[in-house]
TIRO-984345 format. One line per 5 residues: number of its first residue (from 1); their letters; for each residue x, y, z of N, C-alpha, C, O, CB. Coordinates in steps of 0.1 Angstrom, whole numbers. Atoms other than C-alpha are relative to their C-alpha. Glycine has a CB too. Layout:
% residues N
NUM) A) X/Y/Z/X/Y/Z/X/Y/Z/X/Y/Z/X/Y/Z; ...
% end
This chain:
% residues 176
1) XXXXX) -5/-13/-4/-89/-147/240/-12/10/0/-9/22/3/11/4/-10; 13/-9/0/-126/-131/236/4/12/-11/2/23/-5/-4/7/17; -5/-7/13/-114/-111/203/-10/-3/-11/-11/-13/-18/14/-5/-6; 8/6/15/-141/-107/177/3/-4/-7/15/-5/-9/-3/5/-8; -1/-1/13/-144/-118/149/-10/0/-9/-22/-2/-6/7/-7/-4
6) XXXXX) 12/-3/9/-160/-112/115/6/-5/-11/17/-2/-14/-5/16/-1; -2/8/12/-159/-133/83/-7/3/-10/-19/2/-11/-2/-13/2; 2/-7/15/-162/-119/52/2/-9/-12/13/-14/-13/10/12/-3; -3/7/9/-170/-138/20/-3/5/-13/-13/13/-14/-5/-10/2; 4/-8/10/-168/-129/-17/0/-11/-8/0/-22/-4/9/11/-3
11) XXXXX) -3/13/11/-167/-148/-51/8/12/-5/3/22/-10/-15/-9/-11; -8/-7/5/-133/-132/-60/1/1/-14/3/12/-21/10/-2/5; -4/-1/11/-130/-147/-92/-13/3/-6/-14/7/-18/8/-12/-4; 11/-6/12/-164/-140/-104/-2/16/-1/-8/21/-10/-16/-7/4; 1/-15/-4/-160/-100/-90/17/6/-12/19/17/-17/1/3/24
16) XXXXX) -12/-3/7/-121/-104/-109/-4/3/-17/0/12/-24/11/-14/2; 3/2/14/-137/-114/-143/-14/13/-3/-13/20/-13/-6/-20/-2; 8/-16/0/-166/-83/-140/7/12/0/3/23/-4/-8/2/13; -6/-14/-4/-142/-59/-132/14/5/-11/21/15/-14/6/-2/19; -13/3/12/-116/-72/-158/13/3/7/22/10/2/-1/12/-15
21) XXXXX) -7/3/-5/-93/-78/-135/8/-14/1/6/-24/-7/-4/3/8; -6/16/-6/-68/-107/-117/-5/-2/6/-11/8/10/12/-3/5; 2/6/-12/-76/-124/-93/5/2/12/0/-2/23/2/-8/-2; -13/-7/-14/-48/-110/-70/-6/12/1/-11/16/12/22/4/-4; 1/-15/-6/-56/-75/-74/-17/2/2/-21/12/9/8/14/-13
26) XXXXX) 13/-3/-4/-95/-78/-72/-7/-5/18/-16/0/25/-6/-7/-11; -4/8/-12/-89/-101/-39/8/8/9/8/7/21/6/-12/-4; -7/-9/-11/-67/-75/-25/-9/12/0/-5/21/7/17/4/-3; 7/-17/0/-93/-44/-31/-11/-9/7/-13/-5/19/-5/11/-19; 10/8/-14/-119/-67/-13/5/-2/11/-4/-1/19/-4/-13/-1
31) XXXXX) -8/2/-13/-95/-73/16/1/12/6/3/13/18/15/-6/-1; -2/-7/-9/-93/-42/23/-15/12/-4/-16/24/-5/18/6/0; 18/-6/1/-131/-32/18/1/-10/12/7/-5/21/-14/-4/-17; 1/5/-13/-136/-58/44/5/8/15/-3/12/25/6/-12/-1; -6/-7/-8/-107/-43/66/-13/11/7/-19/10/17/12/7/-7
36) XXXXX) 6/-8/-3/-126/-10/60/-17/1/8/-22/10/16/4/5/-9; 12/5/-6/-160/-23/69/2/-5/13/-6/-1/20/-8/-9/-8; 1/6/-14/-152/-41/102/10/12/7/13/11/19/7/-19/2; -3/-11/-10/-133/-6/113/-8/8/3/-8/12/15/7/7/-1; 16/-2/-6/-165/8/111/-11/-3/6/-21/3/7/-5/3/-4
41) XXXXX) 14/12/-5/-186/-21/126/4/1/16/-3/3/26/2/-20/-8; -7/-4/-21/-160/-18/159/3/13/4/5/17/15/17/-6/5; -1/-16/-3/-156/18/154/19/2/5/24/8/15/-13/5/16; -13/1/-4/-119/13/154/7/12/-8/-1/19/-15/7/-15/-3; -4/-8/4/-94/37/141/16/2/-8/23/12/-11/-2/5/9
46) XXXXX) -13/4/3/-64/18/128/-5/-10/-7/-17/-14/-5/11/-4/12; 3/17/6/-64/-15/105/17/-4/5/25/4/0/-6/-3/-22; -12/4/0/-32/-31/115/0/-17/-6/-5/-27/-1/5/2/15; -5/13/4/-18/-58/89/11/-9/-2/23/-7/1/-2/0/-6; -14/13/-9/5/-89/92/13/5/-11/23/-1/-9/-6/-25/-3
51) XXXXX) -12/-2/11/29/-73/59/14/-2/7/16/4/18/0/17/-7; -13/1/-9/66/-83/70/12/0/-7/9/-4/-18/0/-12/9; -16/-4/10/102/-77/54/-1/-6/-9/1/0/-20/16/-5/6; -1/7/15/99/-106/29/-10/5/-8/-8/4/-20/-3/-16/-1; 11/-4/6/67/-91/17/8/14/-5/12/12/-17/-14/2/11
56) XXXXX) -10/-9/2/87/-57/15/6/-3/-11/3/1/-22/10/2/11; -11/2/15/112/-70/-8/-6/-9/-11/-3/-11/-22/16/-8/4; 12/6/15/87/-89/-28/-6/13/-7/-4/14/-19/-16/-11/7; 5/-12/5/69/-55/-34/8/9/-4/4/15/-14/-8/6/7; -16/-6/7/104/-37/-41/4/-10/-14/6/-5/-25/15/-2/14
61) XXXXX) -3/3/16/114/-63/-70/-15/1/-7/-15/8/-16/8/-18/-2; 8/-2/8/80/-66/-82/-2/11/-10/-5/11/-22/-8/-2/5; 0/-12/9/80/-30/-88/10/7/-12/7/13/-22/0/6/8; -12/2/9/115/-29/-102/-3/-6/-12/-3/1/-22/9/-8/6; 5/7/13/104/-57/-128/-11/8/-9/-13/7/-21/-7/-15/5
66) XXXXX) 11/-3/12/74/-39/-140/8/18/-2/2/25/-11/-24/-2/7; -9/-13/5/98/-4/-144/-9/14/12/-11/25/8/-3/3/-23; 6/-9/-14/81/16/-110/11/10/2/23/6/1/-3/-11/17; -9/-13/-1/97/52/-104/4/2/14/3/-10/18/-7/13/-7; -8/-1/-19/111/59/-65/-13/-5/5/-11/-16/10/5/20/11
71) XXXXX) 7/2/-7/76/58/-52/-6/-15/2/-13/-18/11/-7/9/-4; 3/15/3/71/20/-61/12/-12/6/12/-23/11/0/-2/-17; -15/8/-10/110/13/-51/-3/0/13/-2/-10/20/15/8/-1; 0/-1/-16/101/29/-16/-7/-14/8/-3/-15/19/-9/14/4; 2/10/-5/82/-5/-9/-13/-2/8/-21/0/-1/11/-2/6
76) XXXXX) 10/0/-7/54/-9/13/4/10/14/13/11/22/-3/-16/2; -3/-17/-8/50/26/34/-8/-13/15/-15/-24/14/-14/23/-9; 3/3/-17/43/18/77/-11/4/1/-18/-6/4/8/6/12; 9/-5/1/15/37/75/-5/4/-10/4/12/-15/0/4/7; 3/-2/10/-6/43/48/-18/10/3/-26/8/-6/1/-15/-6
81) XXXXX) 13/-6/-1/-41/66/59/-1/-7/19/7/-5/28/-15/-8/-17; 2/8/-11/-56/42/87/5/-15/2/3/-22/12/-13/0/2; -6/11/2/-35/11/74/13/-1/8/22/6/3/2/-1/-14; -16/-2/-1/-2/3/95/2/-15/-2/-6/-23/-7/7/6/16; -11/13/3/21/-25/94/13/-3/11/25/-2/9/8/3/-17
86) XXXXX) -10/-3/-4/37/-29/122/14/-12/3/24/-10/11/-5/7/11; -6/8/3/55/-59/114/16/-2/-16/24/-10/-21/-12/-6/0; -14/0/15/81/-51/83/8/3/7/15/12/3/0/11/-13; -11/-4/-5/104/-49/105/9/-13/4/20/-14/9/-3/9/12; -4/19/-9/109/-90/114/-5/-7/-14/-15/-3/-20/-14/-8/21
91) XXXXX) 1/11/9/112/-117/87/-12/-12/2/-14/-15/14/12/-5/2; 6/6/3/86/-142/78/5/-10/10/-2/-13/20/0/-1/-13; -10/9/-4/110/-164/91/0/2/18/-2/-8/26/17/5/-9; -1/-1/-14/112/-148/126/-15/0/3/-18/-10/10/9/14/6; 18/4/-2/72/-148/130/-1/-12/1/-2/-16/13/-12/2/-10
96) XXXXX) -1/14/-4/72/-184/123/9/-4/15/2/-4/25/7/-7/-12; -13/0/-12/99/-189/150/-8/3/11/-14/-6/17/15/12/-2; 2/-3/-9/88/-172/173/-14/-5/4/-17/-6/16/3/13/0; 13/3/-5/51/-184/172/4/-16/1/-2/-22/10/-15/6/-9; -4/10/-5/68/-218/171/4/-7/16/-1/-16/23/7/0/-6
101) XXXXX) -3/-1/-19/84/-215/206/-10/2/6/-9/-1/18/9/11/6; 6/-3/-18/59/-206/226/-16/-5/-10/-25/3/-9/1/24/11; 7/17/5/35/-238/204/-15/12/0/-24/13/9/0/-20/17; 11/-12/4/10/-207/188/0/-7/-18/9/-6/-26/8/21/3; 5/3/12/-8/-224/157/1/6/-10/-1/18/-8/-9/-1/0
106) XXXXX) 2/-16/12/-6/-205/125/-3/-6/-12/-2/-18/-10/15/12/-4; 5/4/9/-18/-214/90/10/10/-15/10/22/-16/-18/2/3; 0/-5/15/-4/-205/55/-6/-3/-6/-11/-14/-5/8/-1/-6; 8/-1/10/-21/-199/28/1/-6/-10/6/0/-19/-1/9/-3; -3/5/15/-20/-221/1/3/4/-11/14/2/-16/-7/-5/-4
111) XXXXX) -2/-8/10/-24/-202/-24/18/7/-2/25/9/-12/-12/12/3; -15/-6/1/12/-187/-16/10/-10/-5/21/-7/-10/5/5/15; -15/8/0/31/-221/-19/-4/-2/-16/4/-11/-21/4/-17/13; 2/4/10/18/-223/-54/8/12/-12/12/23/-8/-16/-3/0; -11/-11/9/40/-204/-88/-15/8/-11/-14/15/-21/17/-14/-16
116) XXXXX) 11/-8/9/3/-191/-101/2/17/-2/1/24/-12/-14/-2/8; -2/-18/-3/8/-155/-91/13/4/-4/22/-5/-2/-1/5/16; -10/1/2/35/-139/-102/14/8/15/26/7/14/-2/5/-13; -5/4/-9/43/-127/-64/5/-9/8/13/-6/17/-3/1/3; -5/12/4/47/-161/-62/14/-6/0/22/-11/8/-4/0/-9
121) XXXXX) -18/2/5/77/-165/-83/10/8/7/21/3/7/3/4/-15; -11/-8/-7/95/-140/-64/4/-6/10/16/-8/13/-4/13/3; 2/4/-16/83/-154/-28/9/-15/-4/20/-15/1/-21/-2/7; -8/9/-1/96/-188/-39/12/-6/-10/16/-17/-9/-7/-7/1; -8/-3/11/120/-182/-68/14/9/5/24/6/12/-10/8/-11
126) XXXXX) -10/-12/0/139/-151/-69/4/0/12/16/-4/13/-5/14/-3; -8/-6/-12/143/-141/-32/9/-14/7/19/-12/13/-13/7/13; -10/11/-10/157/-176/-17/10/-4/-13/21/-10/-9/-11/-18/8; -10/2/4/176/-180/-48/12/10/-1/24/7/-5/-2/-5/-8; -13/-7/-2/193/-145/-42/3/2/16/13/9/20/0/14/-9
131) XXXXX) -9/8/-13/199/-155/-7/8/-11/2/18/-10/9/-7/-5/8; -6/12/1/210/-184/-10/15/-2/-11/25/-8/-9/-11/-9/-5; -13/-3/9/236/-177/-38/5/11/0/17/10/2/-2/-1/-14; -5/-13/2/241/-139/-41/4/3/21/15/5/26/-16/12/-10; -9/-14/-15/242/-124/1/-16/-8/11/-28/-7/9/-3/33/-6
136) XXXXX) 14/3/-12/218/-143/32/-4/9/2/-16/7/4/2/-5/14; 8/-14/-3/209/-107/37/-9/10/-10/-11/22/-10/10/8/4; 3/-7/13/195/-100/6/-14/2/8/-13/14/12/2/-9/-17; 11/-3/-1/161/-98/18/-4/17/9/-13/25/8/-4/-11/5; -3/-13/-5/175/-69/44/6/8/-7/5/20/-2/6/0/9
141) XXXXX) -5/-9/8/193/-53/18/-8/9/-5/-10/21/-3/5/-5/-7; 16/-7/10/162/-48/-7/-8/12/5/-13/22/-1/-13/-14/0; 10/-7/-11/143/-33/24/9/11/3/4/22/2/-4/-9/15; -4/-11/-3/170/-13/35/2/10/-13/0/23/-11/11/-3/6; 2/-13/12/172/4/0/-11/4/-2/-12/15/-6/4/-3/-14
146) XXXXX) 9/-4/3/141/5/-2/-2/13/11/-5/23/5/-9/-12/-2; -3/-8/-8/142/28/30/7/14/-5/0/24/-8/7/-6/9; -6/-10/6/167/51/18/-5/5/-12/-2/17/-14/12/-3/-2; 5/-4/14/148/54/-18/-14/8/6/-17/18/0/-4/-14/-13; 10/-6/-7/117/64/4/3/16/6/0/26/0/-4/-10/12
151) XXXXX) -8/-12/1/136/90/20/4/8/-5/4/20/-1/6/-1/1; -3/-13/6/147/106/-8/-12/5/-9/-13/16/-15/11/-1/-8; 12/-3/12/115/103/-28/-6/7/10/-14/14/3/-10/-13/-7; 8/-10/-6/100/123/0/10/14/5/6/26/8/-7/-9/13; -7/-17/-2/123/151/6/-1/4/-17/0/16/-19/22/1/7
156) XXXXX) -6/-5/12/127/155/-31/-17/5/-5/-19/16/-10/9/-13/-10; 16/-6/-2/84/156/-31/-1/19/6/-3/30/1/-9/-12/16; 4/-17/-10/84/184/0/9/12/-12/5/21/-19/12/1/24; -9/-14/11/113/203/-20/-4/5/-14/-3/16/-19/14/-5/-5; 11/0/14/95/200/-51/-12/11/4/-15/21/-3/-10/-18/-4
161) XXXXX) 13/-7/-6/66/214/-31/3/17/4/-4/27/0/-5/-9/15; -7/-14/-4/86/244/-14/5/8/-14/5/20/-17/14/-3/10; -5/-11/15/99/253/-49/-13/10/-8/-15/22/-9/5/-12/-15; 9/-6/3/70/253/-64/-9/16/4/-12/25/-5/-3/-7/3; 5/-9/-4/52/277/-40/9/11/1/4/20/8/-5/-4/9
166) XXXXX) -4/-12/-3/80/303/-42/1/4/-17/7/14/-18/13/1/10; -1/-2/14/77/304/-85/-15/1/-3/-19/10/-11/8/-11/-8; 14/2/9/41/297/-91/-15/2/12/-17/2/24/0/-19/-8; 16/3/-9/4/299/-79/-8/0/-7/-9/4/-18/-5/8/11; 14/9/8/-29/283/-85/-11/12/0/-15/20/9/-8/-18/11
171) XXXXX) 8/-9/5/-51/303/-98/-14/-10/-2/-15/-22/-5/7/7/-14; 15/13/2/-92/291/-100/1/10/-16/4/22/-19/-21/2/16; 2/-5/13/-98/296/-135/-15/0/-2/-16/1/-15/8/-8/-10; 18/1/7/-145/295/-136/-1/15/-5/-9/18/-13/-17/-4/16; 10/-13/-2/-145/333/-134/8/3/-17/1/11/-24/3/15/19
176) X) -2/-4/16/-125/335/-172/-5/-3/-6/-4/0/-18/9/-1/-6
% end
């Protein structure tokens, strides 16, 4: 298809153990150092990545589990700076599918089918066993709350904001 490309290599786990990190989250702050380096290499102005509904509701319970306040419920935002996503909108499930039919190669990641991570456990644990037992829609559910919690966490921000500015103001404080 004549589509660059550019291959970026790191030693995650030796940059995870320096940084006193995991391995997930030092591997995801490199992924998107790369991103940001090959938008400036093409002079692009967008990073668009593959994130898709199951991912969504993986990042909604995760956050839930570790005790995350609206802004963590809201889930993975569409746009984020120069980051979009314009895939959370279609299941894991329908990507496969669809790149099946029309005989389009694709690769998973190992790393994912394994219970190391604790994304992991959710991806092959939690979410198909509360599909599977609790509601087939559970994965649209999660997402759709997570929507509505986004929603309010951001009007309740602006309103916060509007309040503010009719009670208070910022004062520079060097010259006291």
């Amino acid at each position: 298809y004549d589509i660059p490309f550019r291959k970026y290599c790191y030693r995650v786990a030796e940059i995870a153990r320096e940084k006193k990190q995991s391995v997930e989250e030092a591997g995801r702050e490199l992924r998107y150092q790369a991103f940001e380096e090959a938008c400036r290499e093409y002079k692009a102005n967008k990073i668009a990545v593959a994130h898709h509904m199951d991912d969504d509701a993986e990042t909604v319970l995760l956050n839930l589990f570790r005790g995350s306040g609206l802004k963590g419920m809201a889930g993975i935002p569409a746009v984020r700076g120069k980051i979009i996503r314009p895939l959370l909108c279609v299941s894991r499930q329908e990507i496969e599918q669809y790149l099946t039919e029309r005989g389009i190669a694709y690769r998973t990641d190992a790393t994912n089918l394994t219970e190391e991570y604790v994304r992991n456990k959710v991806r092959l644990n939690i979410l198909p066993y509360a599909a599977r037992e609790i509601n087939t829609k559970a994965v649209e559910h999660i997402v759709k709350a997570a929507g509505q919690i986004r929603e309010a966490q951001e009007f309740l921000e602006s309103y916060a904001d509007e309040r503010f500015k009719t009670c208070a103001a910022i004062q520079d404080h060097k010259d006291r």
